[in-house]
C-alpha positions in Angstrom: 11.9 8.4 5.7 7.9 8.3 5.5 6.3 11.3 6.4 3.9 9.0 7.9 0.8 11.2 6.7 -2.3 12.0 9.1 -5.2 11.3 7.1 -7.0 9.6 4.3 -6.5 11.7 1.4 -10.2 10.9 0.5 -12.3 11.2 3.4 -10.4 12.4 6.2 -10.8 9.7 8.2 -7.6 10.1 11.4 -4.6 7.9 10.2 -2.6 7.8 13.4 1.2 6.7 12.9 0.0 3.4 14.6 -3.1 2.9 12.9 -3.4 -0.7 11.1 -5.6 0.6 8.4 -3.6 3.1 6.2 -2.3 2.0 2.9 0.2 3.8 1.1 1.3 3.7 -2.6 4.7 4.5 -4.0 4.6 8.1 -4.1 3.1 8.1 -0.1 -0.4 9.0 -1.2 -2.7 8.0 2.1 -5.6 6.3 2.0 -7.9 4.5 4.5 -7.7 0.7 3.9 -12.1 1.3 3.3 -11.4 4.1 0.5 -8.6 1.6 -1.2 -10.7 -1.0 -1.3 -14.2 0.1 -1.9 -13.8 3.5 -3.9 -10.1 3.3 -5.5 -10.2 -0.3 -6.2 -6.3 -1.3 -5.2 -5.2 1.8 -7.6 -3.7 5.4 -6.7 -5.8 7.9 -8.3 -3.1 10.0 -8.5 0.1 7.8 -9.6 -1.9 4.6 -10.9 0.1 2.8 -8.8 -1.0 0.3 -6.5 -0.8 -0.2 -2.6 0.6 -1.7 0.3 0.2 -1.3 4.6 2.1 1.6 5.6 4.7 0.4 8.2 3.6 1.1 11.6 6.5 3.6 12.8 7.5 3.0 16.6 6.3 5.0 19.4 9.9 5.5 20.8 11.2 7.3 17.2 8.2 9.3 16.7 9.9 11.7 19.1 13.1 12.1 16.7 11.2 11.1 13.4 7.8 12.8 14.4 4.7 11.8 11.9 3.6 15.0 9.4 1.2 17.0 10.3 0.0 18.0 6.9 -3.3 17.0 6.1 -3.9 16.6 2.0 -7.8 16.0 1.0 -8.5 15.6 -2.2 -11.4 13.3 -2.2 -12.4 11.6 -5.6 -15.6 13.1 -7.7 
């Protein structure tokens, strides 16, 4: 199951579990759609890998599959 993160990893921007702009790699690193393609250039900083839309989870399982709350920020140098 995705944990369906809450944020870009690099600038914080709110990922919502509906939002149409977060882009996930293998591993379910987070980024903005913006951050992938203007800073990161299509590849994970912190698997190599590359990425793809996250699935857009629907609003009547986010009750029994709720979306994380964790917030990881680890914005690039």
């Amino acid at each position: 199951m995705l944990e369906i993160r809450p944020t870009c990893e690099n600038c914080k921007v709110l990922l919502p579990p509906d939002s149409k702009v977060a882009m996930i790699c293998t591993f379910e690193c987070t980024f903005c759609k913006d951050c992938v393609e203007n800073i990161l250039h299509q590849v994970c900083p912190n698997c190599g890998g590359g990425f793809q839309i996250r699935p857009i989870r629907p609003s009547h399982l986010l009750k029994k599959y709720p979306a994380s709350t964790q917030v990881i920020y680890k914005p690039l140098k």
